[in-house]
LUMTILUM-85795 format. One line per 2 residues: number of its first residue (from 1); their letters; for each residue y, z, x of N, C-alpha, C. Coordinates in nm, 4 decimals, padded with zeros to 6 digits, always signed. Example, Ala and Ser with C-alpha at 12.3 -4.5 7.8 and 13.67 -1.06 7.14 Angstrom:
2
1> AS> -00.5690,+00.7800,+01.3190,-00.4500,+00.7800,+01.2300,-00.3300,+00.7800,+01.3200 ~ -00.2250,+00.7080,+01.2850,-00.1060,+00.7140,+01.3670,+00.0030,+00.7870,+01.2900
***
This chain:
178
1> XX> -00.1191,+00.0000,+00.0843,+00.0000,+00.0000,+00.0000,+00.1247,+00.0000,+00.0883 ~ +00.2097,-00.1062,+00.0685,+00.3437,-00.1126,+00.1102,+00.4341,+00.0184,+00.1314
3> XX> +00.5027,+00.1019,+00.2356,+00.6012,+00.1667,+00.1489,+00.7331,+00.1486,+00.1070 ~ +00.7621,+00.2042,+00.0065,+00.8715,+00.1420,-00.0684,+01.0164,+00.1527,+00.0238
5> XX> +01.0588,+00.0203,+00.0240,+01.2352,+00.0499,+00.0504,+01.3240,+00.1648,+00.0041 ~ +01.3992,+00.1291,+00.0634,+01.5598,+00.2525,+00.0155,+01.6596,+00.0887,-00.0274
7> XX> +01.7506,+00.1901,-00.1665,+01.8476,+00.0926,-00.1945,+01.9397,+00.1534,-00.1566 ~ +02.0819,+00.1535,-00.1065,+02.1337,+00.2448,-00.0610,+02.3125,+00.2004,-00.1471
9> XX> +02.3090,+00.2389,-00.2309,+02.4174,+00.2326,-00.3172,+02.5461,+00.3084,-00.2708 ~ +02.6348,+00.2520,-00.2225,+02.7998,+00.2850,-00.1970,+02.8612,+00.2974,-00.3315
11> XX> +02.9394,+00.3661,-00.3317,+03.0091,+00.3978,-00.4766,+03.1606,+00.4477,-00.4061 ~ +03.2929,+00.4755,-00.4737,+03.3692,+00.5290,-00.4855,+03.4691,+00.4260,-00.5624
13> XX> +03.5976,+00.4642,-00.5833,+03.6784,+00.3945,-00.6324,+03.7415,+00.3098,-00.5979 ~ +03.8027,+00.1636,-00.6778,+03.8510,+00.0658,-00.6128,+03.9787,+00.0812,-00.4926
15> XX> +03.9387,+00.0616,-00.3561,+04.0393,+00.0732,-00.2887,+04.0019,+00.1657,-00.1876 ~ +03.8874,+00.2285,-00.2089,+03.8234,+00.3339,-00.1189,+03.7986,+00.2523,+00.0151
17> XX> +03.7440,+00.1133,+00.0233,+03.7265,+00.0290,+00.1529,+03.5507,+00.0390,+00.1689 ~ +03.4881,+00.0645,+00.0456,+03.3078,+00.0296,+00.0145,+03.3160,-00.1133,+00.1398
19> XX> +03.3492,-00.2335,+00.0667,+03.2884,-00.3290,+00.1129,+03.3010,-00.3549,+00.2780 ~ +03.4550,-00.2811,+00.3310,+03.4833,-00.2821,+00.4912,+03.3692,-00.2077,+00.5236
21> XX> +03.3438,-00.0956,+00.4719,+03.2794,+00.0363,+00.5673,+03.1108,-00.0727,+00.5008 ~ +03.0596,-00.1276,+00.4470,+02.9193,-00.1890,+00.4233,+02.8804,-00.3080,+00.5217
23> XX> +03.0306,-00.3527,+00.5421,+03.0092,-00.4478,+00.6371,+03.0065,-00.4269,+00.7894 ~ +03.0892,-00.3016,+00.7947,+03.0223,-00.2638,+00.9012,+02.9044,-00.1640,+00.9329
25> XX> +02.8622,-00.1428,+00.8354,+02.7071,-00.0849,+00.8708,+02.5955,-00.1815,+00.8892 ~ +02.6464,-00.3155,+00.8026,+02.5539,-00.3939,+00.8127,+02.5446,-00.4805,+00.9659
27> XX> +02.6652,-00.4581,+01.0484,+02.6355,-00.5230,+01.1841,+02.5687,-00.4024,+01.2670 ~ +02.5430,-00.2717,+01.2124,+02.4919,-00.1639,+01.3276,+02.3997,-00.1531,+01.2638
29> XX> +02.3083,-00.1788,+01.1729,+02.1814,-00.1652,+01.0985,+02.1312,-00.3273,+01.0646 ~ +02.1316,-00.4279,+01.1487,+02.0707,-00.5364,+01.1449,+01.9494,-00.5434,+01.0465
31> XX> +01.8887,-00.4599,+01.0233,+01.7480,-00.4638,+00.9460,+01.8153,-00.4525,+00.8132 ~ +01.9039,-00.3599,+00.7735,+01.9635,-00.3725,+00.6373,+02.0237,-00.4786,+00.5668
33> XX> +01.9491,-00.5118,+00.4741,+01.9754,-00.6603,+00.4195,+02.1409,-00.6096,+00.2819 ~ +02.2122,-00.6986,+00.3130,+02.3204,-00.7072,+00.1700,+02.2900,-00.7190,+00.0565
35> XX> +02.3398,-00.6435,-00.0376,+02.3136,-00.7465,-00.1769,+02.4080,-00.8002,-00.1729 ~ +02.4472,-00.9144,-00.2384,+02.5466,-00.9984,-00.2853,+02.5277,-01.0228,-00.4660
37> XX> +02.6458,-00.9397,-00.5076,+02.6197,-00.9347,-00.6598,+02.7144,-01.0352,-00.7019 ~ +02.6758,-01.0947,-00.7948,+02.6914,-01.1742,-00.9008,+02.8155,-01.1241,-01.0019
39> XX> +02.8936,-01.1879,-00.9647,+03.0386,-01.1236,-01.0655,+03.1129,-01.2268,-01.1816 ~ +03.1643,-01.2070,-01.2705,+03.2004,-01.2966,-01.3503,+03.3647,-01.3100,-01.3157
41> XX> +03.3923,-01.3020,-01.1726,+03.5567,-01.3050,-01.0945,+03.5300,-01.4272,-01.0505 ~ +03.6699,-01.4856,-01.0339,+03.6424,-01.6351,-01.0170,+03.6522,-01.6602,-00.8268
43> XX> +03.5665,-01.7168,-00.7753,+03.5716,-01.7390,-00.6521,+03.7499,-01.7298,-00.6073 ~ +03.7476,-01.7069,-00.4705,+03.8988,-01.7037,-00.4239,+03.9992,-01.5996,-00.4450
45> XX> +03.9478,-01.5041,-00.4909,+04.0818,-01.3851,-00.5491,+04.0234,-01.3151,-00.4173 ~ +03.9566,-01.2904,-00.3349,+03.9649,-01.1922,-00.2086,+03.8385,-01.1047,-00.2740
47> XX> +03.8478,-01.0269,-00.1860,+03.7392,-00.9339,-00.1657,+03.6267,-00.9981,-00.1184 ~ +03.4871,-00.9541,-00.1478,+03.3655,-00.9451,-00.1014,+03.3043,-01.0894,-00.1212
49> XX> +03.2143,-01.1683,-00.0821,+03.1309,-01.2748,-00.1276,+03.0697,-01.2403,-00.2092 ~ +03.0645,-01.3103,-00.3338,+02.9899,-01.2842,-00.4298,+02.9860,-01.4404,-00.4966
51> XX> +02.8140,-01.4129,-00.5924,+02.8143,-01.5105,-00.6585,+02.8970,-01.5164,-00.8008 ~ +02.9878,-01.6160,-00.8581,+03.0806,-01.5970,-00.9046,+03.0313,-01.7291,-01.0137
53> XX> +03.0088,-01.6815,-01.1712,+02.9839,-01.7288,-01.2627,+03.0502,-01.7019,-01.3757 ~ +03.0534,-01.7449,-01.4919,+03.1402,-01.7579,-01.6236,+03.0434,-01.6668,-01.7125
55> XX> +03.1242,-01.5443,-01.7884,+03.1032,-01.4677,-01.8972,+02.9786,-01.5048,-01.9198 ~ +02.9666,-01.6609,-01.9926,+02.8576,-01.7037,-02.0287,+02.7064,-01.7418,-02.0103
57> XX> +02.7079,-01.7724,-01.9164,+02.6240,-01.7833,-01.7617,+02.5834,-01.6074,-01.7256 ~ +02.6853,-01.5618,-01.7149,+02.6133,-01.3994,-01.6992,+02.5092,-01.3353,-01.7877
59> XX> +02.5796,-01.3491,-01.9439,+02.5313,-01.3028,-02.0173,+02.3648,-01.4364,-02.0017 ~ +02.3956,-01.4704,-02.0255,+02.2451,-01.5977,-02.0130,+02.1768,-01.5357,-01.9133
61> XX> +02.2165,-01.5357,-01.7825,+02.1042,-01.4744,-01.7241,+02.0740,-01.3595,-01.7286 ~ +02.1519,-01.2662,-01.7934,+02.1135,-01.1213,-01.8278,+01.9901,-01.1312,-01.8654
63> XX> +02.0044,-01.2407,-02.0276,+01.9110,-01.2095,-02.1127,+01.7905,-01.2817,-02.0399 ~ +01.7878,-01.3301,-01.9718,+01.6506,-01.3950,-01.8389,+01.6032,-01.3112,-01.8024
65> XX> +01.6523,-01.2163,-01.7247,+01.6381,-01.0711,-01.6865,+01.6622,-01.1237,-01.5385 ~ +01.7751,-01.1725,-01.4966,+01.8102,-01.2359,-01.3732,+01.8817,-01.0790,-01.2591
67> XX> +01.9290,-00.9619,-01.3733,+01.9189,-00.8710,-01.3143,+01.8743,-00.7279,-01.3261 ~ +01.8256,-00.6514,-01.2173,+01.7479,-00.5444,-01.2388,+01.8639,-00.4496,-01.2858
69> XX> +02.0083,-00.4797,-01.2197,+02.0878,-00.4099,-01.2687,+02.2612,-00.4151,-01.2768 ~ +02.3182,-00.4165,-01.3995,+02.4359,-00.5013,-01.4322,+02.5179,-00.3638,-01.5269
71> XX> +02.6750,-00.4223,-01.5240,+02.7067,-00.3483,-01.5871,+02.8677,-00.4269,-01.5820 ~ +02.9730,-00.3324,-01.6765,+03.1219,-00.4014,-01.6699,+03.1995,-00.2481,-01.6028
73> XX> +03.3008,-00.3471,-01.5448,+03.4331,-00.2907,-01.4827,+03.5178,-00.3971,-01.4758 ~ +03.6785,-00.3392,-01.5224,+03.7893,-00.3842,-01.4422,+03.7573,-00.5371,-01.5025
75> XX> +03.7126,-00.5431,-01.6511,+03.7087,-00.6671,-01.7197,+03.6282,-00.7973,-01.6622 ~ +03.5732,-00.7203,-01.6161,+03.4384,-00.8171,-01.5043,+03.2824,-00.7381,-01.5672
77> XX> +03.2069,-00.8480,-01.5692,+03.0447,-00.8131,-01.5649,+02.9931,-00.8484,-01.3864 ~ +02.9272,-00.7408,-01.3919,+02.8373,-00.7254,-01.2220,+02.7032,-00.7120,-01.2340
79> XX> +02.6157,-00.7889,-01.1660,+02.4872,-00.7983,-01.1760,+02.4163,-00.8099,-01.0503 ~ +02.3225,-00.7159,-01.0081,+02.2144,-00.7399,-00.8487,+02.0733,-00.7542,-00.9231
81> XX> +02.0719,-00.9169,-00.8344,+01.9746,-00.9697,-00.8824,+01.8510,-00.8770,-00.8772 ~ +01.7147,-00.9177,-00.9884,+01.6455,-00.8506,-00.9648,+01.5474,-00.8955,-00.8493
83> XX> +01.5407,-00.9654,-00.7873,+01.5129,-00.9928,-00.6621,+01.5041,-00.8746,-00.5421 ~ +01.6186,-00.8144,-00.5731,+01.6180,-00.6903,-00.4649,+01.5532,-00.5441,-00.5330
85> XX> +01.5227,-00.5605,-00.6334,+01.3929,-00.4526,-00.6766,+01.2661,-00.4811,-00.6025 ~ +01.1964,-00.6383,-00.6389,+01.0854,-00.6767,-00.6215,+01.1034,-00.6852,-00.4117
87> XX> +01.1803,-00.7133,-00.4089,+01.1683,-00.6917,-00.2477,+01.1573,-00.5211,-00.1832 ~ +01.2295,-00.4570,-00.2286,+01.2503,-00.2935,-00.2356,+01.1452,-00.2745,-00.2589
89> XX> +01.0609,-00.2997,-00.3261,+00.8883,-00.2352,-00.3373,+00.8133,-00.2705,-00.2517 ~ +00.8415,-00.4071,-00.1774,+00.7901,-00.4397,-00.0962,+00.8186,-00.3855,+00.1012
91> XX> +00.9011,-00.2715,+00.0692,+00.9710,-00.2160,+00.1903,+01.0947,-00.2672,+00.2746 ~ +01.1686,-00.3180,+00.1998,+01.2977,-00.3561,+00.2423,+01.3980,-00.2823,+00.2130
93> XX> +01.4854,-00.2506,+00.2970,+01.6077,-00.1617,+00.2578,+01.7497,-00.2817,+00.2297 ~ +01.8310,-00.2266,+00.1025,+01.9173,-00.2974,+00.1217,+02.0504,-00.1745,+00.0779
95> XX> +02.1306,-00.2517,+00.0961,+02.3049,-00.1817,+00.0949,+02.3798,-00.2725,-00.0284 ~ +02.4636,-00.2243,-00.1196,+02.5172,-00.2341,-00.2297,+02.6472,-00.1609,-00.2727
97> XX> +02.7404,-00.2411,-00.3126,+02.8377,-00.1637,-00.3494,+02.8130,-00.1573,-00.5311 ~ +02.7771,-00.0272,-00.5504,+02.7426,+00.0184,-00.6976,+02.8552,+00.0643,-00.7975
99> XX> +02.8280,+00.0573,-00.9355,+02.9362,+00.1646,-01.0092,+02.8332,+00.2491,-00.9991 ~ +02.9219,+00.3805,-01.0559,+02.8668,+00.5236,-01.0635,+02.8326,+00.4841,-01.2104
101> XX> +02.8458,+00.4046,-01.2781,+02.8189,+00.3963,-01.4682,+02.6547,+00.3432,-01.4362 ~ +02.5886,+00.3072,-01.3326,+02.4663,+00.2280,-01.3343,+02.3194,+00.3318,-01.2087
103> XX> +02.4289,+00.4432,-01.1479,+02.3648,+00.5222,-01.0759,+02.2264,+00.6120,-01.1588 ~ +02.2299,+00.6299,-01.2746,+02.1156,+00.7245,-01.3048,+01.9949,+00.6291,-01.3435
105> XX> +02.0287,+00.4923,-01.4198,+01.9295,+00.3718,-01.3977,+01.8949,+00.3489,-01.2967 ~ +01.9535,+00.3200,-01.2058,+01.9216,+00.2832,-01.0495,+01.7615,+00.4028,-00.9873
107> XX> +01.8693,+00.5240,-00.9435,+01.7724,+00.6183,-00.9699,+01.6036,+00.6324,-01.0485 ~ +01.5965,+00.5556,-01.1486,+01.4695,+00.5379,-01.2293,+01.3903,+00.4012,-01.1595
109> XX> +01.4629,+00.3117,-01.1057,+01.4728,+00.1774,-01.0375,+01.3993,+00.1620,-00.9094 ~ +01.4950,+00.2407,-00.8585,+01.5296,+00.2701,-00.6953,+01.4016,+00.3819,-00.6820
111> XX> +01.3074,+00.4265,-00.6178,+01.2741,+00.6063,-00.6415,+01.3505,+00.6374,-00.4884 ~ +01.3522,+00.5610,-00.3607,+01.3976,+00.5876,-00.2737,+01.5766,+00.5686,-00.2639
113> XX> +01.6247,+00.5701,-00.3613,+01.7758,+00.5383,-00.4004,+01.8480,+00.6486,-00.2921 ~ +01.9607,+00.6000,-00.2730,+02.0571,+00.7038,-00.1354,+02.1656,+00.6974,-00.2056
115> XX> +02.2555,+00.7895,-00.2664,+02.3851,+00.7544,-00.3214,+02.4763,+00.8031,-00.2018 ~ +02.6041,+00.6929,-00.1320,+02.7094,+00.7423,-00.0550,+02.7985,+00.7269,-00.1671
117> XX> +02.8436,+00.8575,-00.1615,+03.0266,+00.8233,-00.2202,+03.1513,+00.8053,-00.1131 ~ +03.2199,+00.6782,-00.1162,+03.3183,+00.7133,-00.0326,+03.4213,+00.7516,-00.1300
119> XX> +03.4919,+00.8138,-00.0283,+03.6225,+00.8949,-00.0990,+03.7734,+00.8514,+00.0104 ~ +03.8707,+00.8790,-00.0985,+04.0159,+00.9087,-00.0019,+04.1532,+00.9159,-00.1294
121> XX> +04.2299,+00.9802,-00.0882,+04.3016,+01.0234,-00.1420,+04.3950,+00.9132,-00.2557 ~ +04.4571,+00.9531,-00.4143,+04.5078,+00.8801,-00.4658,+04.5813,+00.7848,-00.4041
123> XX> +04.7106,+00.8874,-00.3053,+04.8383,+00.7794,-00.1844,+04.7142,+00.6832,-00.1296 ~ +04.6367,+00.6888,-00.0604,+04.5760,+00.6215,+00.0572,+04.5086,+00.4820,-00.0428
125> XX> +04.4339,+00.5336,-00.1761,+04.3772,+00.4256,-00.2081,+04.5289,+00.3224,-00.3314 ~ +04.5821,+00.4093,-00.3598,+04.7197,+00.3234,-00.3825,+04.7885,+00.2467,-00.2785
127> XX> +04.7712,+00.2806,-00.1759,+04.8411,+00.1894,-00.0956,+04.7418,+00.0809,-00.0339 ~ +04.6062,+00.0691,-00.0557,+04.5236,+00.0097,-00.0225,+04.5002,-00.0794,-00.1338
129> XX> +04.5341,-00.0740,-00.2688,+04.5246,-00.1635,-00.3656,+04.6522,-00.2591,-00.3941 ~ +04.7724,-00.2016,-00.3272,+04.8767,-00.2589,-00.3350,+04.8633,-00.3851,-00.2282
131> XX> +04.8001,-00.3222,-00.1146,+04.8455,-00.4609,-00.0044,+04.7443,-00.5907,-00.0590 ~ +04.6343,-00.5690,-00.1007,+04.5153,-00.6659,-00.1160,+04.5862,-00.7203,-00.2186
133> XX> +04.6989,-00.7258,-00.2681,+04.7997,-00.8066,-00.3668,+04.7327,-00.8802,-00.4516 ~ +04.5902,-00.8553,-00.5040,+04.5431,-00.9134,-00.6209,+04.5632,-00.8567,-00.7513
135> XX> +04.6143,-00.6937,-00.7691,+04.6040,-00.7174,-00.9003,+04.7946,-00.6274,-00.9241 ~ +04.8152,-00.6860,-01.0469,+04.9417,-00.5890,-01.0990,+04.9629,-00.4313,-01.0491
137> XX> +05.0676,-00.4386,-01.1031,+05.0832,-00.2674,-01.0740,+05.0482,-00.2158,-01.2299 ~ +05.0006,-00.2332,-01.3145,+04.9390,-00.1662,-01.4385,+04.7491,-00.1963,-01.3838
139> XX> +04.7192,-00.2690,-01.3726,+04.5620,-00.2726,-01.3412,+04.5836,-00.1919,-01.2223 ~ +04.6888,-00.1773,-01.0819,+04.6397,-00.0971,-01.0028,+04.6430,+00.0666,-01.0252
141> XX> +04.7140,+00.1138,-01.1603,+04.6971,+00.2560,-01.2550,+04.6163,+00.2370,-01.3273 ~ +04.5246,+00.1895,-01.4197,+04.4016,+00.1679,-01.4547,+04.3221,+00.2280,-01.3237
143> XX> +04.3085,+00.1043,-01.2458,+04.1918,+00.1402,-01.0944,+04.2184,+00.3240,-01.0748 ~ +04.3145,+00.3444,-01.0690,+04.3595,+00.5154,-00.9718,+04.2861,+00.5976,-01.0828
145> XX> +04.3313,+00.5344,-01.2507,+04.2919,+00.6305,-01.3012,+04.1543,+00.6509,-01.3316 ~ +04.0353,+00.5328,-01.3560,+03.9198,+00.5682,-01.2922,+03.8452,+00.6734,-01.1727
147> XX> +03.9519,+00.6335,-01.1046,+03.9312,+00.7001,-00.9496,+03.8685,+00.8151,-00.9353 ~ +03.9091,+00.8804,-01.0564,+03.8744,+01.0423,-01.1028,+03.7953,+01.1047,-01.1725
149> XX> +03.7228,+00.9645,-01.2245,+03.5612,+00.9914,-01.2992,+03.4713,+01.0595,-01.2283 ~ +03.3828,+01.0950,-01.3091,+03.3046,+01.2167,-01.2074,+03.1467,+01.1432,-01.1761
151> XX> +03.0801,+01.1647,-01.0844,+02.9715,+01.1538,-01.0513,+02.8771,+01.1584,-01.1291 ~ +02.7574,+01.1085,-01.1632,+02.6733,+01.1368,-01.2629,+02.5533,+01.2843,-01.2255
153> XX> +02.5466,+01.3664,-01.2994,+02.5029,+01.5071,-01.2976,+02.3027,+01.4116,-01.2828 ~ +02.2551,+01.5082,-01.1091,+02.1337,+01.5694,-01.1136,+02.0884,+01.3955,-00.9880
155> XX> +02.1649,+01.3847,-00.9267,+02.1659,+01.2860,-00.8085,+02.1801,+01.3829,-00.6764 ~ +02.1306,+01.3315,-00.5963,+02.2392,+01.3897,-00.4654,+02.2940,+01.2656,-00.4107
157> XX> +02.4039,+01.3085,-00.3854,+02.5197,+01.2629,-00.3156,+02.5939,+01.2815,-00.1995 ~ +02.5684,+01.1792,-00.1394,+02.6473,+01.2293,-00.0188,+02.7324,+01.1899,+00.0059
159> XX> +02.8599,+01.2660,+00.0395,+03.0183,+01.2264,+00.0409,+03.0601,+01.1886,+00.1924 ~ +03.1273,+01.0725,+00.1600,+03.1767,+01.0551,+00.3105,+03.3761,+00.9850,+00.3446
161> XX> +03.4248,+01.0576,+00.3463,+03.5825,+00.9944,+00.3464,+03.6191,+00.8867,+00.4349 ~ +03.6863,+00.8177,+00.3913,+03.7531,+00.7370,+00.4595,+03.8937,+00.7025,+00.4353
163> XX> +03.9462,+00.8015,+00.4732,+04.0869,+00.8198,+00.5461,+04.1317,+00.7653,+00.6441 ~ +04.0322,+00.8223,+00.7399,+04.0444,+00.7821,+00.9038,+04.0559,+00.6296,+00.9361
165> XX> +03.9843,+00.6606,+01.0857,+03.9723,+00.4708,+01.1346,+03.8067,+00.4644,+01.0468 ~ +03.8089,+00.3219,+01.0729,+03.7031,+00.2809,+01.0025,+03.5895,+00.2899,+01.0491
167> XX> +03.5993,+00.2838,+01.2147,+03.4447,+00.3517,+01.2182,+03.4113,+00.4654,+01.2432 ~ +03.5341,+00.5437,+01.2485,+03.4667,+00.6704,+01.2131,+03.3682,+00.7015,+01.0736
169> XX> +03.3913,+00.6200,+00.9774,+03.3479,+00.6254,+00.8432,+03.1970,+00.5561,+00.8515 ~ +03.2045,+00.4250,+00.9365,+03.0540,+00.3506,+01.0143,+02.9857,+00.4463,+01.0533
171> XX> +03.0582,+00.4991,+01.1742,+02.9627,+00.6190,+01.2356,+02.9095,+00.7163,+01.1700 ~ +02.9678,+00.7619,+01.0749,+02.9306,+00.8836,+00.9785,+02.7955,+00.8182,+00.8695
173> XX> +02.8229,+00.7206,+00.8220,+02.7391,+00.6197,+00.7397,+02.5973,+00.6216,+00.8095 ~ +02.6331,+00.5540,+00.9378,+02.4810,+00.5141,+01.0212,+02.3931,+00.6130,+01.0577
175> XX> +02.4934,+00.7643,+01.1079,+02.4111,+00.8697,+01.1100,+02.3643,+00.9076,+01.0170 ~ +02.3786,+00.8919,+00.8949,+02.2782,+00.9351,+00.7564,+02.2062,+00.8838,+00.7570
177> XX> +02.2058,+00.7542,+00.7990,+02.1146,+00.6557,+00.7288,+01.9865,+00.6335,+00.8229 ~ +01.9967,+00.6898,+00.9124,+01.8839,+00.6616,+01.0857,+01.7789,+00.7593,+01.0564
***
């Protein structure tokens, strides 16, 4: 019998710097494969690579069962293919930037699931949503005010800030994860 992968789900709020601090774990953990989720944002607005499809098309492959696990934010549907379940059983680890609305499914999903939360302060991630100049200043108070949702009860979690330089936040990441 195979043993099972770890999925290793990043979480915190928009602006926290998930996808900087994933990308750089993923050049110091070579074996850790990406997910690349499936978003209904239209190619070109910045951020992360993702596969980038229409409302309609999402929902279609929902109902395919194209993912093990999907959910909405920030007027977007997000979906990781289920591909990275069936590989995860097969002993592959992968890295993901998650909502916390999809963490206690995951958990049932995942059995080797790792939740990181990154964290950093309202100023720090306000000023980090302002420069990436994609969204208004009313969606970037929406984002803050999420910010403050709480964790889902009976996970462990491990918290890691990123305030600092960024690899201090790598370094902190990789040592959990070794």
């Amino acid at each position: 019998m195979n043993k099972s992968g770890r999925l290793i789900a990043v979480v915190g709020p928009s602006g926290v710097g998930k996808d900087s601090v994933i990308d750089g774990v993923l050049h110091a953990l070579p074996d850790l494969r990406h997910v690349k989720r499936t978003i209904t944002r239209a190619p070109g607005l910045g951020g992360e690579d993702h596969h980038a499809v229409s409302e309609e098309t999402f929902k279609f492959e929902q109902e395919q069962g194209a993912y093990c696990l999907h959910w909405q934010a920030h007027g977007y549907s997000y979906g990781i293919p289920t591909d990275v379940l069936v590989d995860t059983e097969q002993g592959q680890e992968f890295i993901a930037n998650l909502s916390r609305s999809v963490l206690i499914e995951a958990a049932t999903k995942f059995p080797e699931l790792v939740v990181i939360q990154l964290t950093a302060s309202t100023t720090v991630l306000a000023s980090r949503l302002s420069a990436r100049g994609r969204e208004s200043e009313e969606v970037i108070a929406a984002r803050l005010a999420r910010s403050t949702f709480p964790m889902p009860q009976g996970l462990i979690v491990h918290r890691i800030s990123n305030e600092g330089p960024l690899e201090d936040t790598i370094d902190a990441m990789v040592k959990l994860l070794v």
